[in-house]
C-alpha positions in Angstrom: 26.6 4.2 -115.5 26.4 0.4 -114.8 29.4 -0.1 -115.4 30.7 3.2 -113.0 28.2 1.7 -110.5 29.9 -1.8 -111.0 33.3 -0.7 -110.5 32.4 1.1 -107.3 30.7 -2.0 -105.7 34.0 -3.8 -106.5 36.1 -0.9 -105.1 33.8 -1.1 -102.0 34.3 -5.1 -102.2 37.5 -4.3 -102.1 38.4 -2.2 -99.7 35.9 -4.4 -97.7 38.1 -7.8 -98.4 41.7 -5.7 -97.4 40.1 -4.7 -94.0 38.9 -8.1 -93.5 42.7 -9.3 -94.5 44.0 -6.3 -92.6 42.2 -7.4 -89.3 42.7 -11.0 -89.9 46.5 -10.4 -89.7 46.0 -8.6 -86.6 44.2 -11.3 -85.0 47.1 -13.6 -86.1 49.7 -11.2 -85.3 48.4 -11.2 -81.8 47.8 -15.1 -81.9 51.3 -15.4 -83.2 52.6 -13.5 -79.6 50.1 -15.4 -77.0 51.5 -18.6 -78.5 55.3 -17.2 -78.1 54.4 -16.0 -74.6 52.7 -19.4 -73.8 55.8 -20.9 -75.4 57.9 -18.6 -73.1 55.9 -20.0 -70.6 55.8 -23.2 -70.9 59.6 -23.5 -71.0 60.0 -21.8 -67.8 57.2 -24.4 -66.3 58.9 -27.4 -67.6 62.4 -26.1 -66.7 60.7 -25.4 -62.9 59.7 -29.0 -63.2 62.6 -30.3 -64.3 64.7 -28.7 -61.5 61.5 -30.0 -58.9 62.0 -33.5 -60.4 66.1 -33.3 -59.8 65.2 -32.1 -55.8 62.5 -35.1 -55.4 64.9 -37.6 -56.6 67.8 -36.1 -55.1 65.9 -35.9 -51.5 64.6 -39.6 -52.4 68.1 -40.6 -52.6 69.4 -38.9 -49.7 66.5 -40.3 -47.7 67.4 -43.8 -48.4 70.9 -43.2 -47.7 70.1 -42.2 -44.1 67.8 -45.0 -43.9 70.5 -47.4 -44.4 72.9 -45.3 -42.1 70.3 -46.0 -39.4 70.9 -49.6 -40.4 74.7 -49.8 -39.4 74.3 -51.6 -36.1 72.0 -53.8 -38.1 72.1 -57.7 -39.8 69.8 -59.7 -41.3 69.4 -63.6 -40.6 67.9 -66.0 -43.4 66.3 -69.0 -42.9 66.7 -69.5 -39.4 63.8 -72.1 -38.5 61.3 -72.0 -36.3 60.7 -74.2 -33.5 57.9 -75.0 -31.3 59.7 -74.3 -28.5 59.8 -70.7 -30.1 56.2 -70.8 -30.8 55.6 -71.2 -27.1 57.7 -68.4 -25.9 56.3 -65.9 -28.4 52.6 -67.5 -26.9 54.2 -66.6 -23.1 55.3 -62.9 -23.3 57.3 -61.3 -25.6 60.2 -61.2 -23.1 60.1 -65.0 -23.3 60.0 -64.9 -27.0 63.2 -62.3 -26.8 65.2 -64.9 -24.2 64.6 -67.6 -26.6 65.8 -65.2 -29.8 69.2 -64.3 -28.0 69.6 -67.9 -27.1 69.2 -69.3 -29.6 71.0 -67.4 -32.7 73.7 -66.2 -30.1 75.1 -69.9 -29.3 74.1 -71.4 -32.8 75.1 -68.3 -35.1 77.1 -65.6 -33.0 79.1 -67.2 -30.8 81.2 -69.5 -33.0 81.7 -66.4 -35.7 82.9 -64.1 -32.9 85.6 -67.1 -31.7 87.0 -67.2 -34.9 87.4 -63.2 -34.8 89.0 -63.7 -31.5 91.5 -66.4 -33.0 92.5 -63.6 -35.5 92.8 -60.4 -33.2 89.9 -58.7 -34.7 88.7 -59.0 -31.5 89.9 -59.0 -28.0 87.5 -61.6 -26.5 84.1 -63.4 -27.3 80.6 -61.2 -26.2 78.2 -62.2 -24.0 74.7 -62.2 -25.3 74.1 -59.2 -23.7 76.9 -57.2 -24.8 76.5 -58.2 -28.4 72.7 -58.5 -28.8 71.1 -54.6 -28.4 67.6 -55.7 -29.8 66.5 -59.2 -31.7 63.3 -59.8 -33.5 61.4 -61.7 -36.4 60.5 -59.4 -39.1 57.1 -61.1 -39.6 55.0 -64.0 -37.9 56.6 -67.1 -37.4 54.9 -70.6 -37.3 56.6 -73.9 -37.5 56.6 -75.5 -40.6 56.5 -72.3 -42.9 58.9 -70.1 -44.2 60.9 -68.6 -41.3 60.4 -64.7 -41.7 64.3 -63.3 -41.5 65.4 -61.8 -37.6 67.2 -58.9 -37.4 69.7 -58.3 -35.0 70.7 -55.1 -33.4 74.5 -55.0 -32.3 75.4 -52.7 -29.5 78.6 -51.3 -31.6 79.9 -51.3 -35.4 82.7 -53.2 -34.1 81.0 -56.6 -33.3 78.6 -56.6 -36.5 82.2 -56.4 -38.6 83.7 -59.3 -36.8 80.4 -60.9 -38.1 80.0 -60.2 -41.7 84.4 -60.3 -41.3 84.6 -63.6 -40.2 80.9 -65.6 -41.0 82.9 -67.1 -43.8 85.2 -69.3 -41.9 82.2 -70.6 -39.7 79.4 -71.5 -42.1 76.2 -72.5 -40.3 75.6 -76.0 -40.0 71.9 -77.2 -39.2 72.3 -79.6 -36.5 69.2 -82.3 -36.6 66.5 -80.7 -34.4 66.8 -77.5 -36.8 66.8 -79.7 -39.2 63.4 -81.4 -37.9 62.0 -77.8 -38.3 63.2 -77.1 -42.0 66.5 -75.6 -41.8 68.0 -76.0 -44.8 70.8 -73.0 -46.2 71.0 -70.1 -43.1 72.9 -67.2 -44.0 73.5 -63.8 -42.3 73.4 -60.8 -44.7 73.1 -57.0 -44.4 70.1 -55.4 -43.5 69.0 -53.3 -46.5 66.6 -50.5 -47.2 63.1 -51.8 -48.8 64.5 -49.8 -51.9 68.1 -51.1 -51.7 66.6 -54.4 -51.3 64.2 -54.4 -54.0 67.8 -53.4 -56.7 70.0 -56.1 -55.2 66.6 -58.7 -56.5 66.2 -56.7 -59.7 69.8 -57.4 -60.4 70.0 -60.9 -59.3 67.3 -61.9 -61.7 68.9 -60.0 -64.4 71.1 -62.6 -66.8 73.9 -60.1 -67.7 74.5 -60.4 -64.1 77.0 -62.6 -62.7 77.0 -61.5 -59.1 75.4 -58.9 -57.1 77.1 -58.1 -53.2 76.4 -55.5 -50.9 79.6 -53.3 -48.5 77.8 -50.9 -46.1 74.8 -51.2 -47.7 75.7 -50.0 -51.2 75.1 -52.1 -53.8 78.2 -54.1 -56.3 78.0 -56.0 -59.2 79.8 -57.9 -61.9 78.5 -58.7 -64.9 78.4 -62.4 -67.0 81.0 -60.7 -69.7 83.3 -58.5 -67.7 85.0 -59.1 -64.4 85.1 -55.2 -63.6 83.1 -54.4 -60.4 80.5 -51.9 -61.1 78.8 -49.5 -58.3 75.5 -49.0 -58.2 74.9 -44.8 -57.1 71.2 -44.5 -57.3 69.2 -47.3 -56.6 66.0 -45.3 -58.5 67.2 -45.7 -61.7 65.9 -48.9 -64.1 68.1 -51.9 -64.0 68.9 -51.4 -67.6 70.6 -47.8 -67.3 72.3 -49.1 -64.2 73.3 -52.4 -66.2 73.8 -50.3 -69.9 75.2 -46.4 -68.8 
């Protein structure tokens, strides 16, 4: 009878253990689906992501190109000193400090490019300041003695900002001595880039595989130390070494 009474307890046991077993793969059964439906959804999440990702950085892109559309009219001046007789305008009115601005960079910078444009029939006759020059500033505070902040330059038409970034080679800027007094060293007119457009061309400037690094339009070019092809630069938010290394 023990032993009848023993063999029922295991039976019991038994039937306990494959209910137990019977549940448990029920539970994992079910946990098996919630992670495949988790899964499922987790892979739709990261494919919406993915395709939000591709629409910020294609908006990002398409932003910036706009920007630098708006920049067409546009150039850059670098390292055009300061003087105190600049100072004082900017201290009289801002009109005074303008006069001085379209003066000054249209006789020592403007004027000599758009002759030689003239000399080669891009042209059909020098500007006056006031039909080149649509608006002229400093891009930061200026003080004599310090690093000039650059001045941008507004040209009333496409035209005349080609005949300058055409022709600035065949007049290169020459300080005369007062400039000189004030610090003028190396002044060069460039194109007026984005912040982001910018901050590429310096990325790849300071980059040694680079051998040179120019800008047409605003888009950026390149050649590199070991190969003479020019290379294009499409999206100016990817890293300097996918640009550099495809």
């Amino acid at each position: 009878m023990v032993r009848l009474d023993t063999l029922d307890d295991i039976k019991i046991s038994l039937d306990e253990t494959k209910k137990l077993l019977q549940d448990h793969v029920t539970l994992v059964t079910q946990l098996q689906e919630d992670v495949a439906v988790i899964k499922d959804n987790h892979a739709e999440v990261s494919n919406h992501l993915a395709v939000h990702d591709r629409e910020i950085s294609m908006l990002k892109i398409t932003a910036n190109a706009n920007q630098q559309l708006l920049k067409i009219n546009t150039a850059r001046v670098i390292g055009y000193p300061v003087s105190t007789d600049e100072v004082a305008a900017a201290a009289a009115s801002a009109a005074d400090l303008n006069n001085h601005l379209v003066t000054a960079v249209f006789n020592r910078i403007l004027c000599p490019v758009f002759t030689a444009a003239v000399e080669s029939n891009f042209i059909q006759s020098v500007p006056t300041p006031a039909e080149s020059i649509q608006r002229i500033y400093r891009a930061g505070r200026a003080a004599v003695g310090s690093s000039p902040p650059p001045i941008i330059i507004v040209f009333h038409s496409y035209t005349l900002r080609q005949a300058i970034f055409r022709f600035k080679a065949k007049v290169p800027f020459k300080p005369n001595t007062v400039e000189r007094s004030f610090g003028a060293k190396k002044v060069f007119i460039v194109e007026d880039l984005t912040r982001d457009n910018h901050k590429m061309l310096k990325d790849l400037q300071s980059d040694e595989r680079i051998s040179k690094v120019w800008t047409v339009e605003g888009l950026i070019r390149f050649t590199k130390v070991d190969d003479t092809r020019v290379y294009k630069v499409a999206n100016v938010y990817q890293s300097v070494e996918s640009i550099v290394n495809p």
